[in-house]
N, C-alpha and C positions, 0 to 999 in steps of 0.2 A: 646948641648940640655940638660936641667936641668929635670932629673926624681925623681919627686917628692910626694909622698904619707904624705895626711896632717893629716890625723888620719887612720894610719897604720892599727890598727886593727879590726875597722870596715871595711874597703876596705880587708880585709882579709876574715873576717868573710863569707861577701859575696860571695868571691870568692870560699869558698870549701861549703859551702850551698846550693849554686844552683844546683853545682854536686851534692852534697850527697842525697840531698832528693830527686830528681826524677830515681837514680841510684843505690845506694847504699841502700835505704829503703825499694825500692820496688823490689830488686834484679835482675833487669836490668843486673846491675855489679854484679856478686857475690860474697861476701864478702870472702865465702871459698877460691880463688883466692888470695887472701892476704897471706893463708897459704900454700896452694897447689903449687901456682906460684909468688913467691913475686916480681919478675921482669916482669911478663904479666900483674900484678894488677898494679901495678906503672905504667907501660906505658898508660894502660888504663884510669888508673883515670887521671893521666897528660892529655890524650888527652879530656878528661871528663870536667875540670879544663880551660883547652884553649876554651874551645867553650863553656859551659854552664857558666862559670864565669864570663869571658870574656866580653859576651852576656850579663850577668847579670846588669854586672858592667856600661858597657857602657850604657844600657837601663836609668839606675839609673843618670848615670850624665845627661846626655840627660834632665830628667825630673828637676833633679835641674834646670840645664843653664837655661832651660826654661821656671821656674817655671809650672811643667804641674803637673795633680795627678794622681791618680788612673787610671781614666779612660785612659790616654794618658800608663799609662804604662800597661794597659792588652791590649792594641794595639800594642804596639811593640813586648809585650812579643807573640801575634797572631804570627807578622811576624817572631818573633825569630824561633816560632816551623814549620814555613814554611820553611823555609829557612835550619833548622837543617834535620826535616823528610822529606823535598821534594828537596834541591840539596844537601844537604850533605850526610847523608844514606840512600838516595833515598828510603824508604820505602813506603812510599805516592805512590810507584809503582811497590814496591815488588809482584812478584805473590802466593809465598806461601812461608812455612817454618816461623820459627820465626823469629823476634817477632808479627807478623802480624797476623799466620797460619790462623783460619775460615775469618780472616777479610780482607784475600789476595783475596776472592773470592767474599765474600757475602757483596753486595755494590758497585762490581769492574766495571768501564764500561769507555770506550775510556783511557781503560790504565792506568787510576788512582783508588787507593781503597780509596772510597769520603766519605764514614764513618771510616778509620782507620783514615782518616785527617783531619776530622774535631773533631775527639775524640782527636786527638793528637794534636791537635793546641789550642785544649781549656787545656788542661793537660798542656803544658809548658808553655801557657800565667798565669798558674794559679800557679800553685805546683813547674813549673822550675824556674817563674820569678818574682811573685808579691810576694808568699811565702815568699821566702828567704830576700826580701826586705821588706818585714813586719816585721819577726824578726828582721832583722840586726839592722830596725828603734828604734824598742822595746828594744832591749839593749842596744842600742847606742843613746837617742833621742836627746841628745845634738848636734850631729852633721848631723841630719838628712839632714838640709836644706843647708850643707856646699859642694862647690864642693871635692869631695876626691881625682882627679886626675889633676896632676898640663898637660896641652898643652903635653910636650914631652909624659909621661906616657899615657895619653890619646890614644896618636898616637901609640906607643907600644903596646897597648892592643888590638886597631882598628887593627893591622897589625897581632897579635897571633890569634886572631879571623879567619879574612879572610883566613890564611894562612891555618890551623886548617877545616874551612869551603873547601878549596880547596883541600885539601888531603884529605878528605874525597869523596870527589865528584870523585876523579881521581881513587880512588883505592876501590872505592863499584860500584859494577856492577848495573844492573838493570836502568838504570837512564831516566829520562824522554823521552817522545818523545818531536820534536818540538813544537807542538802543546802545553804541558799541561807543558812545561817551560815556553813558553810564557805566557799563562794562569795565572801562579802561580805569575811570576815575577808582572803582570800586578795586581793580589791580595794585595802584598808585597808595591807595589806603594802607592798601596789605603790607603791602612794601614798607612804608613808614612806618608802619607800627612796627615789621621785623626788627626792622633796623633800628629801631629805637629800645626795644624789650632785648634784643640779641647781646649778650655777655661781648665783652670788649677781643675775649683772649681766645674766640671761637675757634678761627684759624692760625695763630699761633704757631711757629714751627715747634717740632718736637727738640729736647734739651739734646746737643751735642752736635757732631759735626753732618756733613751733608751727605748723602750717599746718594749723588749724581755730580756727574763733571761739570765744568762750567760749557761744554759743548752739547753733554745731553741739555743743560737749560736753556740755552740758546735755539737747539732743536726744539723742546720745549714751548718755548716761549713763541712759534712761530703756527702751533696748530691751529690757531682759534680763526687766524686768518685764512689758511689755508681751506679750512672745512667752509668758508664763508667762499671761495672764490671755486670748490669745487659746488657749494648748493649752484654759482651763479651759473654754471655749464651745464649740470643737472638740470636747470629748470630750462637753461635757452634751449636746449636738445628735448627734452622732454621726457626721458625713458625713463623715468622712474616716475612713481606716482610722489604727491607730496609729501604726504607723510614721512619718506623714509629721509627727506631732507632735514622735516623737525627732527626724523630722529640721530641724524649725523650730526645738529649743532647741539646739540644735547649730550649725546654719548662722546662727542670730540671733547666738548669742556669739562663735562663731568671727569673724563681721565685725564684731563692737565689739572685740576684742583687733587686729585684723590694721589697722584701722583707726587705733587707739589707737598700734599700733607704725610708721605708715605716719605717721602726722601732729602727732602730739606730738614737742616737743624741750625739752631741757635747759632753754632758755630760759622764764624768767616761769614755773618750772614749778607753785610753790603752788598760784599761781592757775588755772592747766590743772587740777589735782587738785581745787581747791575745783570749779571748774564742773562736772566731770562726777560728783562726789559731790553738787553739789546738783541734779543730773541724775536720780539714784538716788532721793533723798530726793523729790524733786519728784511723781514717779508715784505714791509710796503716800499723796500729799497728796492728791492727783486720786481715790485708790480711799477715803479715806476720806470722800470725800463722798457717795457712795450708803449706805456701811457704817454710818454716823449712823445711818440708822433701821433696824438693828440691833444694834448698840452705841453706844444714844446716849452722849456726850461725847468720842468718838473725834477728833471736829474739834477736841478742846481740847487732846487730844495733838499731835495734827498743829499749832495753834498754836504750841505751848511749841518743837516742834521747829524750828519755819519763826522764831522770835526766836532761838534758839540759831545756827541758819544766820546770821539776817541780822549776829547780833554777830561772827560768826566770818569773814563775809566780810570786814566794817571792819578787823577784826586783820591778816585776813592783804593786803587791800591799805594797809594800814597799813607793814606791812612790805616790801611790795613797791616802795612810795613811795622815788623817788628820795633821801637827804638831803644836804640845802640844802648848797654849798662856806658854810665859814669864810674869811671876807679875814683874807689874813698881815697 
């Protein structure tokens, strides 16, 4: 069996991306760990690496084979974060303690916590999986449309995943009842089959230039987070019932997509993409400044990310840079 990686460093890139920025940015992982425990942070990030990369990656070829886009891949990336927070670290039924704490309770009903999961399922369709596939695409666009994993490797990765997915499942407690595995499995179903039946060119920008700045995308680019850090206030307070929190991650994303689709165009599009991914990134800069004095060195993540940005912006208005006529 030939294990073969055809542009190495893009399929790299990805794979420590997906971890880092839903982990290591927002101090999930704490980076202190690195110097506290340099053998618990390695194993962690390793198992970080097997399942969110993994995930990532596979999500991605899937989308090549198929020619699918956008749309197909915040669909799997739905089922990724099903599949990670509801059989793997069973959290989706966690009853308290972190990382769940107000939200093990408030929203909790037949066993499942139905706003910690559907916040979490929009968080890694979004920040674990389309994110890091947006960059990867931004510094790499040459090879966007290329498969990166030759049949055996494929199969390697499909097999670190699951394996990765089931050690988790085996050795975290808490884990679904009958009922709301079947439930979930039967979600995950849905999903796949969307995303596999859904037309490539669903989300698509419309043909011509953009009509939003690169500051409203960047504003833009920052609500998904924000509607996620006012549900966490809403539920540790409690004033509002739950419901009106599904219904603020709902009505928040739904007008960044309707938005996205009303005001984006073909034209200048990198750089449309660059703004509202530094949109994204931008807000968990903003959360790790309190988070410091809980995980201190967090702000030195958030640095290394904010020099990755700034390099990645010159590239790509590099590229977008008219070039100069040659006199005949």
């Amino acid at each position: 069996m030939r294990l073969l990686i055809r542009p190495r460093l893009p399929a790299i890139a990805l794979l420590l991306l997906a971890p880092s920025i839903p982990e290591l940015l927002t101090g999930s992982t704490p980076i202190t760990n690195l110097v506290l425990n340099p053998p618990a942070f390695a194993i962690n990030f390793l198992g970080d690496v097997g399942l969110y990369g993994t995930g990532a990656l596979l999500i991605r070829e899937f989308a090549v084979a198929y020619r699918k886009g956008w749309a197909s891949i915040l669909l799997l990336g739905a089922a990724y974060g099903i599949v990670e927070e509801g059989f793997a670290v069973h959290t989706f039924f966690q009853p308290s303690g972190p990382p769940v704490d107000a939200l093990g309770t408030y929203g909790h009903a037949f066993g499942v916590n139905w706003v910690w999961a559907l916040g979490l399922t929009v968080f890694h369709a979004t920040y674990s999986i389309a994110l890091p596939i947006l960059l990867t695409y931004l510094w790499f666009p040459e090879v966007r449309d290329r498969r990166w994993l030759d049949r055996g490797l494929l199969a390697l990765v499909a097999s670190v995943y699951l394996f990765v997915v089931s050690l988790f499942s085996f050795v975290v407690g808490h884990g679904p009842s009958p009922a709301a595995l079947a439930f979930f499995l039967g979600v995950v179903a849905v999903l796949l089959s969307l995303a596999y039946r859904l037309p490539g060119d669903l989300l698509r920008p419309r043909p011509g230039p953009a009509r939003i700045g690169r500051r409203g995308l960047v504003l833009l680019g920052t609500v998904e987070f924000d509607a996620w850090v006012a549900v966490i206030i809403l539920a540790s307070a409690r004033i509002v019932p739950a419901i009106a929190t599904v219904v603020l991650i709902v009505v928040a994303n739904a007008a960044v997509l309707a938005t996205l689709l009303r005001r984006v165009g073909t034209e200048d599009l990198e750089r449309t993409q660059f703004a509202f991914a530094a949109g994204m990134m931008a807000i968990l800069f903003v959360w790790d400044i309190p988070t410091e004095f809980a995980v201190p060195g967090i702000l030195g993540v958030s640095l290394l990310f904010a020099l990755l940005l700034y390099r990645l912006n010159r590239t790509v208005n590099a590229r977008a840079a008219p070039t100069p006529a040659v006199g005949g």
